[in-house]
C-alpha positions as CSV (number, residue, x, y, z in Angstrom):
1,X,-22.2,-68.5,-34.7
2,X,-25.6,-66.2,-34.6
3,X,-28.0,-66.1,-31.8
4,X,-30.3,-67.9,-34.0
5,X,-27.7,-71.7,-34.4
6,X,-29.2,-74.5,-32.5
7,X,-27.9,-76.0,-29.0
8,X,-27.4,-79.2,-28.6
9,X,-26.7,-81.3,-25.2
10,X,-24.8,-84.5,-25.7
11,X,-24.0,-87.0,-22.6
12,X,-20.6,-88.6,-22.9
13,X,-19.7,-86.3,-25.7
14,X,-15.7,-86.8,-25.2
15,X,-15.1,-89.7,-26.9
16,X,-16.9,-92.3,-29.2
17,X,-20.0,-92.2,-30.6
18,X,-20.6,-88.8,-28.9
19,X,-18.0,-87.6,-29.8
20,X,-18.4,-87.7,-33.8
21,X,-22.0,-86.4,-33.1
22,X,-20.6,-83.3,-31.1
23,X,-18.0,-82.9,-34.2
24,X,-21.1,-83.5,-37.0
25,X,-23.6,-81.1,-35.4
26,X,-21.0,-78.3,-35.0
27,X,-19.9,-79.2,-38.5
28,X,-23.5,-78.1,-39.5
29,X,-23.3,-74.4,-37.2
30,X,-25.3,-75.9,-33.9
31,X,-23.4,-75.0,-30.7
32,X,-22.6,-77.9,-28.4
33,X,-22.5,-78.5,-24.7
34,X,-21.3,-81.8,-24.0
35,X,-20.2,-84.3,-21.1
36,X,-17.5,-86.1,-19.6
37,X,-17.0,-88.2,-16.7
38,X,-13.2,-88.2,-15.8
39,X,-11.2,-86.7,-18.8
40,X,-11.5,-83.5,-18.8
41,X,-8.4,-83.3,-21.2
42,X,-10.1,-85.3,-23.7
43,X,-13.8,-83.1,-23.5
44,X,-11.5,-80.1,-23.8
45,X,-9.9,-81.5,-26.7
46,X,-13.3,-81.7,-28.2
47,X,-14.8,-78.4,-27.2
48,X,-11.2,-77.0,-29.2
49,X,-12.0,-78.9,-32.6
50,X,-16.0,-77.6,-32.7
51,X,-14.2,-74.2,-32.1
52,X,-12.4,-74.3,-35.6
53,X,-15.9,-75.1,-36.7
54,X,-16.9,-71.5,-35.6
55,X,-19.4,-72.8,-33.3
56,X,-19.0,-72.6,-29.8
57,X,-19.3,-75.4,-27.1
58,X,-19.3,-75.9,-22.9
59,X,-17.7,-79.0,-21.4
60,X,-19.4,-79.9,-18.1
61,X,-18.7,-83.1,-15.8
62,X,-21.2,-86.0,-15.1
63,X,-21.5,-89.4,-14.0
64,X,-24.9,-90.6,-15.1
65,X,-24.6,-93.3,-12.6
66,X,-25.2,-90.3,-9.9
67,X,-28.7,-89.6,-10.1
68,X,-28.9,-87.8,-7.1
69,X,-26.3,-85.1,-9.2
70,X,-28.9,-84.5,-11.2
71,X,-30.2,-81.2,-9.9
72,X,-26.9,-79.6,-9.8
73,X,-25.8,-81.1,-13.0
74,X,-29.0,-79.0,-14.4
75,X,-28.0,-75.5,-12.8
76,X,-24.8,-76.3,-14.4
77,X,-26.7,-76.2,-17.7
78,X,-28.6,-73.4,-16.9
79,X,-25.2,-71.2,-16.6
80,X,-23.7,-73.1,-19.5
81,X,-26.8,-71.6,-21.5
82,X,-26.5,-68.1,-19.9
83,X,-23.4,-68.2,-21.3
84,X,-24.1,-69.3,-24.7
85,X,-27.0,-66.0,-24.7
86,X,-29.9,-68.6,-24.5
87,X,-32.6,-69.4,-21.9
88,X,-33.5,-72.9,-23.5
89,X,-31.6,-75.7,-25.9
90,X,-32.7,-77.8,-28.6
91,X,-31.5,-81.1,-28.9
92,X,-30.9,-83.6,-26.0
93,X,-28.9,-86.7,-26.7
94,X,-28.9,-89.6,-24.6
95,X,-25.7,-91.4,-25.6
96,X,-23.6,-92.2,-22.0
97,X,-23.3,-95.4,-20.9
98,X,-21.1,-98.1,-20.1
99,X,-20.7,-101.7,-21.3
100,X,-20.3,-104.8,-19.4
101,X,-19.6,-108.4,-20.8
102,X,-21.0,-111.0,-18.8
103,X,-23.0,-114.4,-19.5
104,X,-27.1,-114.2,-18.6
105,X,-25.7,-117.2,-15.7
106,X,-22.9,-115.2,-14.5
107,X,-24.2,-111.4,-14.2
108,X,-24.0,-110.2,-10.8
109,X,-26.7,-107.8,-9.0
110,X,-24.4,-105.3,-8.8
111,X,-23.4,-105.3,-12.6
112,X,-27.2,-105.2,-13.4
113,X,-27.4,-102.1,-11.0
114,X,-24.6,-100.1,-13.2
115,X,-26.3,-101.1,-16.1
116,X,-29.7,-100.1,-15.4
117,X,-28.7,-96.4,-13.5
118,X,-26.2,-95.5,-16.7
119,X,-28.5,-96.0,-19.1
120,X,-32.1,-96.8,-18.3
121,X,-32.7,-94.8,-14.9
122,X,-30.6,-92.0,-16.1
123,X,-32.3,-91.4,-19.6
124,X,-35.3,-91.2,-17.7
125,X,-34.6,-88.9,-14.9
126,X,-32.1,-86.7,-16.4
127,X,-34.7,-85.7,-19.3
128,X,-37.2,-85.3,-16.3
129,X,-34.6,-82.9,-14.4
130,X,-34.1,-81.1,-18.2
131,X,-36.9,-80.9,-19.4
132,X,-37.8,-77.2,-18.3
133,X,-34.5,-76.3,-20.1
134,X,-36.0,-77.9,-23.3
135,X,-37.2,-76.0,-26.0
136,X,-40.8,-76.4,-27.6
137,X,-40.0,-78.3,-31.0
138,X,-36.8,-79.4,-29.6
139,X,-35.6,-83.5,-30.2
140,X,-34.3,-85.8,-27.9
141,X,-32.3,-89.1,-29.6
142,X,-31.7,-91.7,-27.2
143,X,-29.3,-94.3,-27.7
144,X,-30.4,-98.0,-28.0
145,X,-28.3,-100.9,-29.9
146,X,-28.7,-103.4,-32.3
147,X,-28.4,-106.0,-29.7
148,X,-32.0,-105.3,-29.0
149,X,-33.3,-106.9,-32.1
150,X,-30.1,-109.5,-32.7
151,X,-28.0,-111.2,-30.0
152,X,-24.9,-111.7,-29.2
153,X,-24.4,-114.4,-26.0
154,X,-22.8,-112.0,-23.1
155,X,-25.1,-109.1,-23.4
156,X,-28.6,-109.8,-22.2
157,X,-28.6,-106.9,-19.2
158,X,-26.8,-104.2,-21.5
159,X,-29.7,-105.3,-24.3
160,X,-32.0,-105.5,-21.7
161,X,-31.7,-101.9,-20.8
162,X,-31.4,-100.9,-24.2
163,X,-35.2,-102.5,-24.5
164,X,-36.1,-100.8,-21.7
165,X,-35.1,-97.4,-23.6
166,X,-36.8,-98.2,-26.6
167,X,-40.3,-98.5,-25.0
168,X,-39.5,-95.4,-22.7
169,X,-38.5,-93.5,-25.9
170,X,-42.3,-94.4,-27.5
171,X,-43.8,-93.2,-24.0
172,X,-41.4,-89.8,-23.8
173,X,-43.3,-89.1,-27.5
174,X,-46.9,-89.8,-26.6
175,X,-46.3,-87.2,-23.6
176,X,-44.0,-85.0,-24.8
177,X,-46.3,-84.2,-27.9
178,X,-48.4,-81.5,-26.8
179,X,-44.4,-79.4,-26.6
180,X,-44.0,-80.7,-30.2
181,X,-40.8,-82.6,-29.3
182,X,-39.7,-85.3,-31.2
183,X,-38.5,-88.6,-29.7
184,X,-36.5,-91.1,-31.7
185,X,-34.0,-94.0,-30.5
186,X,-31.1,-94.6,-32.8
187,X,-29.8,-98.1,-32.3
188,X,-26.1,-98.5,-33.9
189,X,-24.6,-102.0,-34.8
190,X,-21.0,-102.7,-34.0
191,X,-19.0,-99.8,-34.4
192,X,-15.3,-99.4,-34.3
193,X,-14.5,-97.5,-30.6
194,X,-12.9,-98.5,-27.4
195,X,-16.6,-99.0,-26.5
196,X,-16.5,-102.3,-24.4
197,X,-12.8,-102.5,-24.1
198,X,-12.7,-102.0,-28.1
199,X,-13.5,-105.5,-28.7
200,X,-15.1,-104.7,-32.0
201,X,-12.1,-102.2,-33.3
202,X,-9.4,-104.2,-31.8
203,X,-10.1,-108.2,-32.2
204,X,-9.3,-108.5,-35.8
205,X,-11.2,-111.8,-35.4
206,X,-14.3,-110.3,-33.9
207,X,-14.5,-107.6,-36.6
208,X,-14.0,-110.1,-39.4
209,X,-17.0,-111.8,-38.0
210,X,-19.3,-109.1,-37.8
211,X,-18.3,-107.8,-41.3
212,X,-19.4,-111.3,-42.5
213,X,-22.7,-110.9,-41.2
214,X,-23.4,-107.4,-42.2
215,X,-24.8,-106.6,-45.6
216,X,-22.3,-103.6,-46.1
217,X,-19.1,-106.3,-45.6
218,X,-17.1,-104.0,-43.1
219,X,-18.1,-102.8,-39.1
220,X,-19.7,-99.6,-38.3
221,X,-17.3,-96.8,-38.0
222,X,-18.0,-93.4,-35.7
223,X,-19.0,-91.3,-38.6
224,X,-21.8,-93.5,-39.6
225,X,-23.4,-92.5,-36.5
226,X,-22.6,-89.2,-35.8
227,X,-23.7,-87.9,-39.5
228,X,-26.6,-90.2,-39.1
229,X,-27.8,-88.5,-35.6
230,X,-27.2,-85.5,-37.5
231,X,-29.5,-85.8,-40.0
232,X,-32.5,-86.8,-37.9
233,X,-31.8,-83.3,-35.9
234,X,-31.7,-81.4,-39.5
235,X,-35.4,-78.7,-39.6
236,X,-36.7,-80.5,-42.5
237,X,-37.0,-83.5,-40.2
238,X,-40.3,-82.5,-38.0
239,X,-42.4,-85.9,-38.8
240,X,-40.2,-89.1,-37.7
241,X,-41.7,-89.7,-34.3
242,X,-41.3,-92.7,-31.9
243,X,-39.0,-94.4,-34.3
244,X,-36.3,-97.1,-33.7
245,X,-33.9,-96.1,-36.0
246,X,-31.2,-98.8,-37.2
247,X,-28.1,-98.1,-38.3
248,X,-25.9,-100.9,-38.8
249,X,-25.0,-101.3,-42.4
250,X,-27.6,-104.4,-42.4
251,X,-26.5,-106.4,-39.2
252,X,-28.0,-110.2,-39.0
253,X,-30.6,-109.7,-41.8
């Protein structure tokens, strides 16, 4: 692509939900640098398919669990972009994160801990580390879930962070205004991915269930997500600001 295509950065960008968003922004001529926590084969695999797209893309490793990474994770970046003839990127995405099943009564310390450093501590403190690396006008999406507006018993500190997110997300506008950076939260439903095990794609029983109670009679699929992340980032979108953005083909209306 030109000088002039877009850069986007995508946590966890090897498989799932960041995956198809990596896939659907490069479909659209933005260049991608995305992460990946152990499988370097699979972010490789990844960086390969946004290639036939004729955009270019940088794998780079990290654990968001790790804050302390964080600095070095950003020089990383900075070389990444140095190599992509830019100074600055556009888009941050905060979509890594892990899932943990337990009941309100039976979730351990240590399980909260995980939860809260791979998704509400590092959305926080990675965009603080990134943020010089950000363009003015740029967007950040974090992820949130529908679990944060409907419940499902065996979620409550995974929803709780989620919540957490959501109000940080509101907060990350109000300050990040004056750099004309938009802030939205896109919050998916059950999706079809090994997300959680891949209870949702894998329990026929389960997905039956959650197609039952969604308006749009099936489960979320990856590329409702990806396209949808997509369009948010699109130039004529430069006024939806501080949003919670549902997508979840009408979950538990």
């Amino acid at each position: 692509m030109s000088k002039a295509s877009k850069i986007a950065l995508i946590t966890g960008g090897s498989r799932g939900l960041g995956r198809n968003t990596a896939l659907k922004l490069a479909e659209r001529g933005n260049d991608v640098i995305l992460t990946y926590r152990t499988s370097r084969t699979e972010a490789e695999a990844v960086v390969k398919e946004i290639l036939r797209f004729g955009s270019r893309a940088i794998a780079l490793p990290l654990d968001v669990e790790v804050l302390s990474t964080f600095p070095d994770f950003a020089s990383k970046v900075h070389g990444a972009l140095k190599e992509l003839q830019k100074e600055r990127f556009d888009f941050l995405i905060n979509n890594a994160g892990i899932g943990i099943y337990a009941s309100f009564a039976e979730t351990t310390e240590s399980q909260f801990d995980q939860l809260i450093n791979s998704h509400l501590k590092s959305t926080f403190f990675l965009t603080q580390k990134l943020l010089p690396l950000i363009n003015d006008g740029g967007r950040i999406v974090n992820l949130s879930s529908g679990l944060t507006r409907f419940t499902f018993p065996g979620y409550s500190a995974y929803a709780a962070m989620k919540g957490g997110i959501e109000v940080l997300s509101r907060y990350m506008a109000k300050e990040l205004g004056p750099r004309k950076i938009l802030v939205n939260v896109v919050a998916p439903g059950a999706i079809e991915t090994d997300f959680g095990g891949g209870a949702v794609r894998d329990n026929k029983q389960l997905n039956a269930m959650i197609a039952a109670q969604t308006a749009m009679g099936r489960v979320g699929l990856p590329d409702d997500i990806g396209g949808a992340i997509a369009l948010l980032l699109e130039s004529d979108n430069s006024w939806i600001n501080a949003q919670r953005i549902e997508i979840s083909g009408g979950m538990s209306l």
